[in-house]
Backbone bond lengths (Angstrom), bond angles and torsions (degrees), N, CA, C in turn:
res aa  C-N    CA-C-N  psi(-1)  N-CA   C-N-CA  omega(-1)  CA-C   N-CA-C  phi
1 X - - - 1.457 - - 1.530 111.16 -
2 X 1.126 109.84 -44.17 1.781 122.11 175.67 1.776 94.01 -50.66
3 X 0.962 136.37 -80.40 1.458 141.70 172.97 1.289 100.39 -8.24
4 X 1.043 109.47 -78.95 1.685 139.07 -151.18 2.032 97.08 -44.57
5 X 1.544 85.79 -53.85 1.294 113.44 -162.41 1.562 103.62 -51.74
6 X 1.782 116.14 -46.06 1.575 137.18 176.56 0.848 123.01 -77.68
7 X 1.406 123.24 -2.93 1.417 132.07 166.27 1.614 115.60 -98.13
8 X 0.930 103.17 0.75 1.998 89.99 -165.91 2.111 69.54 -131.40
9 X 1.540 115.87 138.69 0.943 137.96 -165.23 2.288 97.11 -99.94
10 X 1.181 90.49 -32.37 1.323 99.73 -170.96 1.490 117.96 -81.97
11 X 1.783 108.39 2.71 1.101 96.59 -155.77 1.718 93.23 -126.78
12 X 1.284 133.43 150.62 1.494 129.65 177.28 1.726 87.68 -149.46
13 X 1.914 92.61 154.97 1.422 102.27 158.68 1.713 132.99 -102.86
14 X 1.219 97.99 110.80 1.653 106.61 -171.79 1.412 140.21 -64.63
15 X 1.651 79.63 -18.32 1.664 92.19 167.91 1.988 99.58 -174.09
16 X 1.484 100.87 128.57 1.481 122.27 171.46 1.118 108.06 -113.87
17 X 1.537 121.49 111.21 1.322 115.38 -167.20 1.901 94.37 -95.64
18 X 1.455 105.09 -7.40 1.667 94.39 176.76 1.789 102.17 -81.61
19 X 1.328 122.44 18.83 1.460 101.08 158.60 1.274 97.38 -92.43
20 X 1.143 159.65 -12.57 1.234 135.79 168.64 1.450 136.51 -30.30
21 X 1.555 132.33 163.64 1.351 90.72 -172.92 1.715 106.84 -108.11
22 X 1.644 113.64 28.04 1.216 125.49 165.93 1.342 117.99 -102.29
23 X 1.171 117.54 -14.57 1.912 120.02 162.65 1.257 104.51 -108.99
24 X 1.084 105.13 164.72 1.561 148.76 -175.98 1.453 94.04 -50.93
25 X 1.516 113.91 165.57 1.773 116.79 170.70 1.457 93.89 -114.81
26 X 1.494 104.68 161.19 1.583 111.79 161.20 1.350 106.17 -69.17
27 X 1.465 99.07 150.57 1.838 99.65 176.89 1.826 96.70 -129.19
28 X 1.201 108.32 152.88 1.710 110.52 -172.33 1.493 103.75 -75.68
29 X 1.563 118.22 179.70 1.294 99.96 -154.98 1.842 124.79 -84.30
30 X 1.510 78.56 1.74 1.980 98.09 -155.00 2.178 83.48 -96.79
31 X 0.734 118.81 -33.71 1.309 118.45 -165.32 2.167 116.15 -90.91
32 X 1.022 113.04 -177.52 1.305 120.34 -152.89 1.882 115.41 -131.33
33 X 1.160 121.74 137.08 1.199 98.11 -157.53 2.154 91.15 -104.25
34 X 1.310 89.75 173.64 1.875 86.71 179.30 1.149 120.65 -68.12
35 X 1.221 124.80 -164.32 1.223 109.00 171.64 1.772 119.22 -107.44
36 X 1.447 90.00 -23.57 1.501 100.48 163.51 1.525 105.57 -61.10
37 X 1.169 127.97 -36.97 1.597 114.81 -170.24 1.749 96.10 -73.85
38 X 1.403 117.73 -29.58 1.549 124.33 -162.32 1.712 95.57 -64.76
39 X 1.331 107.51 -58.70 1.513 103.69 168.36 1.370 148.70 -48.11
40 X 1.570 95.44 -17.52 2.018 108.33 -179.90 1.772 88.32 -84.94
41 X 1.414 120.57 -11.29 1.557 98.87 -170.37 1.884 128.81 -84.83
42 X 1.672 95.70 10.50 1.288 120.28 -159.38 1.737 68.33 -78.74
43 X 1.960 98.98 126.36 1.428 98.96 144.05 1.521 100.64 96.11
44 X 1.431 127.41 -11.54 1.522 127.15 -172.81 1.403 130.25 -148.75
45 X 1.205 105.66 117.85 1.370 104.13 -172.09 1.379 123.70 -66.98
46 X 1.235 125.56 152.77 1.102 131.64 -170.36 2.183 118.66 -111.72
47 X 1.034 107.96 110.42 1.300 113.81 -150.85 1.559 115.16 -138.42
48 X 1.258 126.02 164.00 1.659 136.22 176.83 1.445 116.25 -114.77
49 X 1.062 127.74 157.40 1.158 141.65 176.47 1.965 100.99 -114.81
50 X 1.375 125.19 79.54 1.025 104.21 -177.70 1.623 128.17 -82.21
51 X 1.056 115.36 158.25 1.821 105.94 164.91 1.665 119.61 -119.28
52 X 1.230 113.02 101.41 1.679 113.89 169.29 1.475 103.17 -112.80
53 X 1.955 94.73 133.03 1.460 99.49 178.26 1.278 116.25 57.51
54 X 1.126 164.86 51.03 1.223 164.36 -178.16 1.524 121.67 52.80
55 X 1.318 125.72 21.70 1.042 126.43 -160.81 2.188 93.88 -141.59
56 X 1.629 89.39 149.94 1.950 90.33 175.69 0.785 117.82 -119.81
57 X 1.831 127.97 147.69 1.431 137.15 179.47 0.892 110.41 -115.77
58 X 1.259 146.51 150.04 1.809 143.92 151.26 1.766 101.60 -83.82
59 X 1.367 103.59 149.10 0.889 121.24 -172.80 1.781 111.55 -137.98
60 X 1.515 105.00 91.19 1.676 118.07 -166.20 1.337 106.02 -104.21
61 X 1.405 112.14 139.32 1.487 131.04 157.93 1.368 106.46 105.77
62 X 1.425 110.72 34.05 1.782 116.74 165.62 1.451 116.94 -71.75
63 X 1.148 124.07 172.03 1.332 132.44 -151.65 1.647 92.32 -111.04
64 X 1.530 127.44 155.90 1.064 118.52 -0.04 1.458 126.90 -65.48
65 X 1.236 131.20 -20.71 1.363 158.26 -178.28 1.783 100.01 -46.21
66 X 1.706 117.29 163.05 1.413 113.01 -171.79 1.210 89.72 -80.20
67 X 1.228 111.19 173.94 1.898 130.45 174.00 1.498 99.44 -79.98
68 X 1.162 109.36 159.49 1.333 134.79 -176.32 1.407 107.35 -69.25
69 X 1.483 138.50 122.57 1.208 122.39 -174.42 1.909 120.07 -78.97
70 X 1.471 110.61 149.06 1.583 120.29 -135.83 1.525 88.62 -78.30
71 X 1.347 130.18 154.43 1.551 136.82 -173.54 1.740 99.40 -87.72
72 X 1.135 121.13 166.34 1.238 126.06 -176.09 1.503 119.14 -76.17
73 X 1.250 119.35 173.52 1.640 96.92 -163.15 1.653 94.11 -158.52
74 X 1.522 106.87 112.07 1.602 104.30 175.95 1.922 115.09 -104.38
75 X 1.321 83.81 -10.91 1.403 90.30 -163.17 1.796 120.97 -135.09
76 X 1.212 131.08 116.13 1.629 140.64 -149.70 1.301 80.62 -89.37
77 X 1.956 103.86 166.68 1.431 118.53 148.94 1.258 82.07 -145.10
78 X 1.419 127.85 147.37 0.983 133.60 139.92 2.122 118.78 62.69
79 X 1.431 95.87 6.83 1.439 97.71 154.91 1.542 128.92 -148.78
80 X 1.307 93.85 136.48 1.719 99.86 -168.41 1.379 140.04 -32.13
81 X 1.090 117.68 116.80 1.781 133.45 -139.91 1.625 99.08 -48.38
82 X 1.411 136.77 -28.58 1.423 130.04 -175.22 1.318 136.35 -95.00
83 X 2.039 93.12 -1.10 1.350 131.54 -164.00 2.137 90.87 -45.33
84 X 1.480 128.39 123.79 1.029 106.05 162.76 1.587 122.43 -87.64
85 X 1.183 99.17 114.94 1.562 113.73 -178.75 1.263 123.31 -76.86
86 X 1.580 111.50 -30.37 1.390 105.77 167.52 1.349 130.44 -84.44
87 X 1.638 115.83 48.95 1.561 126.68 -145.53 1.372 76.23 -161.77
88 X 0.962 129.34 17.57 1.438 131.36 176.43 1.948 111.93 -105.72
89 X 1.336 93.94 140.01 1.300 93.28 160.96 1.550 121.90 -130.48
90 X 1.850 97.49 151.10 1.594 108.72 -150.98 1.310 129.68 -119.69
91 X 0.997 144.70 124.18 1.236 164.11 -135.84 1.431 117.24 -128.81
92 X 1.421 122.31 73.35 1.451 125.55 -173.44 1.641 135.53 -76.40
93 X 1.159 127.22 123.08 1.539 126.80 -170.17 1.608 108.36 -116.75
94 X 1.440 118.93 121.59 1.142 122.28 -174.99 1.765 104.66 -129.81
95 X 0.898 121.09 167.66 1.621 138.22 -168.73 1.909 89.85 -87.00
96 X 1.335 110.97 129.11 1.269 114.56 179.35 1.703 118.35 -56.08
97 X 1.060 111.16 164.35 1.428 124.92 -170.62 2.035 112.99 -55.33
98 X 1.789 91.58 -31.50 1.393 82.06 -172.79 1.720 99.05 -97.34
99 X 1.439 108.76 5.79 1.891 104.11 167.00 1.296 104.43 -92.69
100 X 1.593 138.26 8.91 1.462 123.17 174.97 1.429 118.33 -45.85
101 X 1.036 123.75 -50.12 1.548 130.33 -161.00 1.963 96.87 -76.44
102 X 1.168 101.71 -19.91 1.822 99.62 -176.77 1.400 107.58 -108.95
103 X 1.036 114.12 12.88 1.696 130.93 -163.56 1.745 104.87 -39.39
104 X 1.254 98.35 -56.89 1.295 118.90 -156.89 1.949 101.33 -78.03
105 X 1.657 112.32 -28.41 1.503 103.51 -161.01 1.551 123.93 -66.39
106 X 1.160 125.56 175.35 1.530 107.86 -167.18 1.324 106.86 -77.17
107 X 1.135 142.23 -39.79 1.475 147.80 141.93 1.637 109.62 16.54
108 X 1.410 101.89 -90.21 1.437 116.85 171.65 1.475 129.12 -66.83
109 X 1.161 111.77 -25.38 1.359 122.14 157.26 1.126 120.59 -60.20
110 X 1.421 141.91 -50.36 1.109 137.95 144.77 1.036 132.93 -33.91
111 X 1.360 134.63 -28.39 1.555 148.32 160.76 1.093 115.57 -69.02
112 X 1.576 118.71 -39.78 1.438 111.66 -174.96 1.540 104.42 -97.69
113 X 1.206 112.33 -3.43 1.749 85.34 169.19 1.694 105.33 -110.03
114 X 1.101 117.09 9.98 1.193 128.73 175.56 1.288 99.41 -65.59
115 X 1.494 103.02 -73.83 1.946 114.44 176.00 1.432 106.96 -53.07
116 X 1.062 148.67 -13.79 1.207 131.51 164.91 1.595 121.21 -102.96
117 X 1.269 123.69 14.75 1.278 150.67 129.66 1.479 115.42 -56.18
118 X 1.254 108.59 -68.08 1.389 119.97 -177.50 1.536 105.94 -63.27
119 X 1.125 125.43 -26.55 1.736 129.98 166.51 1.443 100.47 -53.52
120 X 1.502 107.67 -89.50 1.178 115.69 -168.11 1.462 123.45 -58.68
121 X 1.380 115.07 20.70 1.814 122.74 -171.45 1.817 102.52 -111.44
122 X 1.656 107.59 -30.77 1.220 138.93 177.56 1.592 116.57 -74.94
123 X 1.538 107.32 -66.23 0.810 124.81 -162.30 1.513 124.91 -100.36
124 X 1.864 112.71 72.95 1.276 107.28 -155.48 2.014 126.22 -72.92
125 X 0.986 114.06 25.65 1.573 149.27 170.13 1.465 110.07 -80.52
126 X 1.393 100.22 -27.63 1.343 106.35 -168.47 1.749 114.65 -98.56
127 X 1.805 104.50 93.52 1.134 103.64 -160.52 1.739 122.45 -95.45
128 X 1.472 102.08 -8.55 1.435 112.30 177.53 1.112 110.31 -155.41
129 X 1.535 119.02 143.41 1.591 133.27 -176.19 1.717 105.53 -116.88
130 X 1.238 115.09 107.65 1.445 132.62 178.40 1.468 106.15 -72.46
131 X 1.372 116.08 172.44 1.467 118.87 -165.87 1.347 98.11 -168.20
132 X 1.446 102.97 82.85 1.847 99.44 -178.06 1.498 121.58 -48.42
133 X 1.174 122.79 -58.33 1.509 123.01 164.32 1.033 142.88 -38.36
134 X 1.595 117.98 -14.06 1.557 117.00 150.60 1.569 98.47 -118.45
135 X 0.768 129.15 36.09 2.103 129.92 179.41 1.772 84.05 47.86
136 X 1.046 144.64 75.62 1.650 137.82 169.29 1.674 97.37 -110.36
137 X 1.576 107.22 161.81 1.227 135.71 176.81 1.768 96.23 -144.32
138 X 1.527 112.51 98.37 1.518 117.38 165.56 1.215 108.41 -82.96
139 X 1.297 136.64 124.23 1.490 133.83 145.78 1.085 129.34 -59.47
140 X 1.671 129.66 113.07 1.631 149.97 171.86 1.684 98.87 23.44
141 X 1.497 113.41 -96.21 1.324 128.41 -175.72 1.253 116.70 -34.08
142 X 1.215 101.50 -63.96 1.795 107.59 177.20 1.601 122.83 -57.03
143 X 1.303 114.08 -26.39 1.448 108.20 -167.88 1.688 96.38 -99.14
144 X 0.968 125.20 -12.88 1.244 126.61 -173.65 1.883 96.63 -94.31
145 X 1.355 132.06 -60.90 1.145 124.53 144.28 1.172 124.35 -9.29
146 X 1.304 129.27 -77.85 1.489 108.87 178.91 1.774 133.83 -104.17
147 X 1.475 96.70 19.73 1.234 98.61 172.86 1.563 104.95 -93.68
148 X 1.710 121.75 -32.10 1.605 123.41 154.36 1.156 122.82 -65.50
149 X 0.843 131.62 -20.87 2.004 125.45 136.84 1.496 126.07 -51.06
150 X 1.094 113.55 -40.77 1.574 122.43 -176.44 1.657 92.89 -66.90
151 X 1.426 115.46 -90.10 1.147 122.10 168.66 1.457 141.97 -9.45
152 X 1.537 92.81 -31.89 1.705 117.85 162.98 0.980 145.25 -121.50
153 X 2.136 81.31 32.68 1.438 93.37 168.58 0.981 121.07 111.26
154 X 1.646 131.89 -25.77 1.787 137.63 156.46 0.940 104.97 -52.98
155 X 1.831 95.31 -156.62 1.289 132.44 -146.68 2.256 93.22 -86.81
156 X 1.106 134.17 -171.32 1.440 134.78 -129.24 2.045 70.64 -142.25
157 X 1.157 106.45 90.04 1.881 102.98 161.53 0.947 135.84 4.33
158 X 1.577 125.73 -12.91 1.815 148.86 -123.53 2.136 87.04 -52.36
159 X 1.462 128.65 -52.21 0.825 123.83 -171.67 1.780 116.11 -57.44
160 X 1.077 125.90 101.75 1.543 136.48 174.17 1.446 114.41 103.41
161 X 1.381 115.97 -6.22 1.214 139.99 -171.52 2.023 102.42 -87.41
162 X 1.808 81.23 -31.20 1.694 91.22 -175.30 2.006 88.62 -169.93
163 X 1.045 100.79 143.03 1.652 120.96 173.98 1.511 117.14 -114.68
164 X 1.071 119.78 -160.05 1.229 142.53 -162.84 1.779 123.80 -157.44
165 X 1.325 91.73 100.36 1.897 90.20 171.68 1.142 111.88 -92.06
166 X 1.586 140.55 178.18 1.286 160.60 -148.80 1.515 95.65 -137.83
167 X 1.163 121.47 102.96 1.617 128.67 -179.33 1.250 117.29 -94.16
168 X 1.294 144.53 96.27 1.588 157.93 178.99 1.481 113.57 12.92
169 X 1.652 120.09 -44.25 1.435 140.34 158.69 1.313 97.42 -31.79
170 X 0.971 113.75 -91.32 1.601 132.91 -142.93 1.528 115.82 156.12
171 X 1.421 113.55 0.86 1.719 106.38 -161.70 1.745 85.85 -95.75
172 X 1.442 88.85 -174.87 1.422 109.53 149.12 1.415 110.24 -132.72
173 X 1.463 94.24 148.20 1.586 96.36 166.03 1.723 116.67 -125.86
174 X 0.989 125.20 139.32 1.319 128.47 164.84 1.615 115.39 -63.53
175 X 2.022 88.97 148.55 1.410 99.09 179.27 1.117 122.81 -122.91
176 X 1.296 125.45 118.84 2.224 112.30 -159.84 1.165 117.83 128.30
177 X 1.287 110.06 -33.63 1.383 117.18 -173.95 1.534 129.81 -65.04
178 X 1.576 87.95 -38.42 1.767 96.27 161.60 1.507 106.72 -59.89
179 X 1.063 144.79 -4.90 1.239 129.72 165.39 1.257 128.54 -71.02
180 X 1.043 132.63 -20.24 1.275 162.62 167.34 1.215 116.49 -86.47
181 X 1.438 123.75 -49.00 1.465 116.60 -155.78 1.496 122.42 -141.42
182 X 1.550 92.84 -10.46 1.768 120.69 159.03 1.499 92.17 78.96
183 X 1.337 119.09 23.34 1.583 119.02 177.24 1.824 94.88 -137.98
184 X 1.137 104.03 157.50 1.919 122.99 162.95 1.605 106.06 -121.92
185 X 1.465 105.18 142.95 1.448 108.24 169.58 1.408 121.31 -99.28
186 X 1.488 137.59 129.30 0.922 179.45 74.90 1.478 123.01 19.85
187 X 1.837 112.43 70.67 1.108 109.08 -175.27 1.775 123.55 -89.80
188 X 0.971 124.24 137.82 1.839 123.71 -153.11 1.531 90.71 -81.14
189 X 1.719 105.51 147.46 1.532 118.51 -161.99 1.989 105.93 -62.79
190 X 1.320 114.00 -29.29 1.141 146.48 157.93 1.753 95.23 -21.10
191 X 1.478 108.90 -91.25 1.640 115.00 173.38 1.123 124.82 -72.77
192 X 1.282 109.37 3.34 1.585 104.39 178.17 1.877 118.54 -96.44
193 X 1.307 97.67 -10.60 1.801 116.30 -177.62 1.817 95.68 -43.77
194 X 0.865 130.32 -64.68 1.520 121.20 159.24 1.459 141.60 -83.82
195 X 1.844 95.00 87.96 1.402 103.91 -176.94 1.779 129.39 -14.59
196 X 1.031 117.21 -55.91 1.295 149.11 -147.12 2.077 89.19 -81.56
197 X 0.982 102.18 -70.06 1.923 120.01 -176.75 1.506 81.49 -54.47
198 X 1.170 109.30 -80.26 1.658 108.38 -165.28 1.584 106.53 -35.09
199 X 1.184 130.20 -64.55 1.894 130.79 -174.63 1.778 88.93 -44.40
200 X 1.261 120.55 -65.48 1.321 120.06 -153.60 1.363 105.16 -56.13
201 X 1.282 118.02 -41.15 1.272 122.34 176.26 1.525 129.78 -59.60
202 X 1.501 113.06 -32.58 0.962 142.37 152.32 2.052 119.23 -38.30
203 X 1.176 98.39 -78.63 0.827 132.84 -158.60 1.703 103.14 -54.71
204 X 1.678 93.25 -50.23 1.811 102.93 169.36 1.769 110.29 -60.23
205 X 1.398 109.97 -49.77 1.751 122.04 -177.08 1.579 79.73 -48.50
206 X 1.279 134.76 -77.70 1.675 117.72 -139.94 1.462 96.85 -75.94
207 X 1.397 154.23 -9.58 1.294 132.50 178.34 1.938 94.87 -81.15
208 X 1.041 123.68 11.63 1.284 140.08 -174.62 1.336 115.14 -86.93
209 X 1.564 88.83 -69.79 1.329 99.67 171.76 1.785 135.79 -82.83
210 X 1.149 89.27 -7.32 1.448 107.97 157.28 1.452 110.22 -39.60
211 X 1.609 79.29 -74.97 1.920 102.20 -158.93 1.710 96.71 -51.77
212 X 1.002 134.42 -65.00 1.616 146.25 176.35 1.324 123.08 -54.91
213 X 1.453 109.99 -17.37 1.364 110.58 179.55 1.507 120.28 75.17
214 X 1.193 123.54 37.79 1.407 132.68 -167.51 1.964 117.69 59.74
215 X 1.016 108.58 -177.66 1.992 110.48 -178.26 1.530 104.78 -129.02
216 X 1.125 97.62 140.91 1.730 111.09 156.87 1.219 137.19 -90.56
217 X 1.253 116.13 0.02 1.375 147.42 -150.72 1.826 112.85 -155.08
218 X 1.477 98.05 128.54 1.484 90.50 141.31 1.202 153.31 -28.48
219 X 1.594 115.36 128.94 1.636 112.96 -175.44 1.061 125.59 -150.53
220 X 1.786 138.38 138.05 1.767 116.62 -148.23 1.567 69.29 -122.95
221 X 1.617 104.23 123.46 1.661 114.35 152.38 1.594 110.73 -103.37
222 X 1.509 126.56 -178.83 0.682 149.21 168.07 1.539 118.49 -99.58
223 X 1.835 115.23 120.87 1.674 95.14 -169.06 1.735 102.46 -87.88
224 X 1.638 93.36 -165.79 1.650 94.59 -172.34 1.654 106.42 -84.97
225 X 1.396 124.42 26.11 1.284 142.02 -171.87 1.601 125.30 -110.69
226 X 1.449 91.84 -26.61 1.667 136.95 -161.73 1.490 136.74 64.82
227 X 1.615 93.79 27.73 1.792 115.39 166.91 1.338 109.58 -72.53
228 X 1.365 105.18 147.04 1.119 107.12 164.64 2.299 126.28 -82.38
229 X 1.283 105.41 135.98 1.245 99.61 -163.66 1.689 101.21 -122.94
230 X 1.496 107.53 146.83 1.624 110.44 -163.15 1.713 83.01 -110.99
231 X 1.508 102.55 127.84 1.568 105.09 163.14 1.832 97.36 -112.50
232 X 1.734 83.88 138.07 1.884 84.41 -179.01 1.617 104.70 -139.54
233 X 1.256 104.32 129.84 2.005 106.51 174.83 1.895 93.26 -53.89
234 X 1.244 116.02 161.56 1.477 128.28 173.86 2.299 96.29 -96.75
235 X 1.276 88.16 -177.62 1.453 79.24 -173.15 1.407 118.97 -68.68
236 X 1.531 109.48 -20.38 1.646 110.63 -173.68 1.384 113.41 -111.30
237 X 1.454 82.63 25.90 1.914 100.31 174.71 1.617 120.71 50.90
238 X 1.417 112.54 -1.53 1.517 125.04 173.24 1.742 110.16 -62.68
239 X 1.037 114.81 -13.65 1.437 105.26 170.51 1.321 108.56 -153.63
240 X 1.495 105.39 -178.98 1.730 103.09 -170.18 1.902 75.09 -144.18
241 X 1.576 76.41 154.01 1.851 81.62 -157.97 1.754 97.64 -129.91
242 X 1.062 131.74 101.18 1.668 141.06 174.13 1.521 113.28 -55.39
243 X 1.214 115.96 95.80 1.392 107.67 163.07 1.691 130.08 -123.53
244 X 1.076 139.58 160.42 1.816 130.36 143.78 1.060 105.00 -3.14
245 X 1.271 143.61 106.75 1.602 119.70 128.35 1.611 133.57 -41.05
């Protein structure tokens, strides 16, 4: 972690609560901790206070201590369907205590998937980045791929960031998106007859709604086909629903 820490210029630690002199110390990676320190760890997690860009993350389930147990996972990107994931060990990064209330804004969002970019760019062990809010499993390459695109200025991650289920109808609906925007999109069974068009279609609408923060209102876009397409909030505004105009 000390490494990690001296290599990325953007990144400092703001608070180690294992310098205290009631927790444990960090020990570097080649070396061994006492056993008196092994014993204060009964009962406590061991964690960072990080700082990127002016902003703090915690950083839970460092070693020597067990790993953080792995979030549930409905949905792959980019790693092989039998991969056992729950054989994984996990390493959690959250927006500091005093960013709770901004948790979600793009601000901090950008920071925290930045640092977990910067994990997995470092840290070649590090073979998948989970995403509780849509149940996702990103694979290494890919999540680092387009979260350093986003960051520099592309298109909004939408793939693993947020998915797509198959709803009994015929639609699809996205999953994640309420995280962001306190709405899911809702594509009509109509556009959804081709899986593949439908995601893509998808996929462009939420870097959309990203940027805007979802609609309250009606809206006639143009698809990538050159139909015209009606986006409409539902009555409890929980979703926005793509149809024909």
């Amino acid at each position: 972690m000390s490494e990690f820490i001296r290599s990325a210029p953007q990144l400092a630690i703001s608070h180690d609560p294992c310098t205290e002199p009631s927790d444990i110390r960090l020990v570097e990676a080649d070396a061994r901790p006492d056993a008196n320190g092994t014993q204060q760890l009964a009962g406590q997690p061991v964690w960072l206070e990080l700082l990127r860009e002016g902003l703090t993350f915690d950083c839970v389930g460092l070693a020597p201590r067990e790993a953080s147990e792995a979030p549930k996972v409905n949905y792959r990107f980019d790693i092989e369907p039998h991969t056992p994931l729950e054989s994984f060990e996990s390493i959690i990064l959250t927006p500091g205590k005093h960013l709770s209330g901004g948790g979600r804004s793009v601000p901090v969002l950008r920071g925290l998937l930045g640092l977990a970019r910067d994990f997995v760019h470092h840290f070649k062990e590090a073979k998948v980045a989970c995403w509780p809010p849509s149940q996702s499993a990103i694979g290494r390459r890919f999540f680092e791929s387009t979260v350093t695109s986003w960051l520099d200025g592309g298109p909004f991650p939408a793939l693993g960031l947020t998915a797509f289920a198959d709803e009994a109808d015929g639609s699809i609906l996205s999953v994640g998106l309420s995280h962001f925007i306190d709405q899911e999109l809702r594509i009509d069974p109509e556009l959804a007859i081709d899986k593949l068009a439908a995601t893509r279609l998808g996929l462009r609408l939420i870097n959309q709604l990203v940027l805007v923060g979802g609609i309250d209102k009606s809206e006639t876009i143009i698809g990538p086909d050159g139909s015209r397409l009606l986006l409409s909030p539902s009555r409890n505004g929980k979703f926005v629903r793509v149809s024909r105009e």
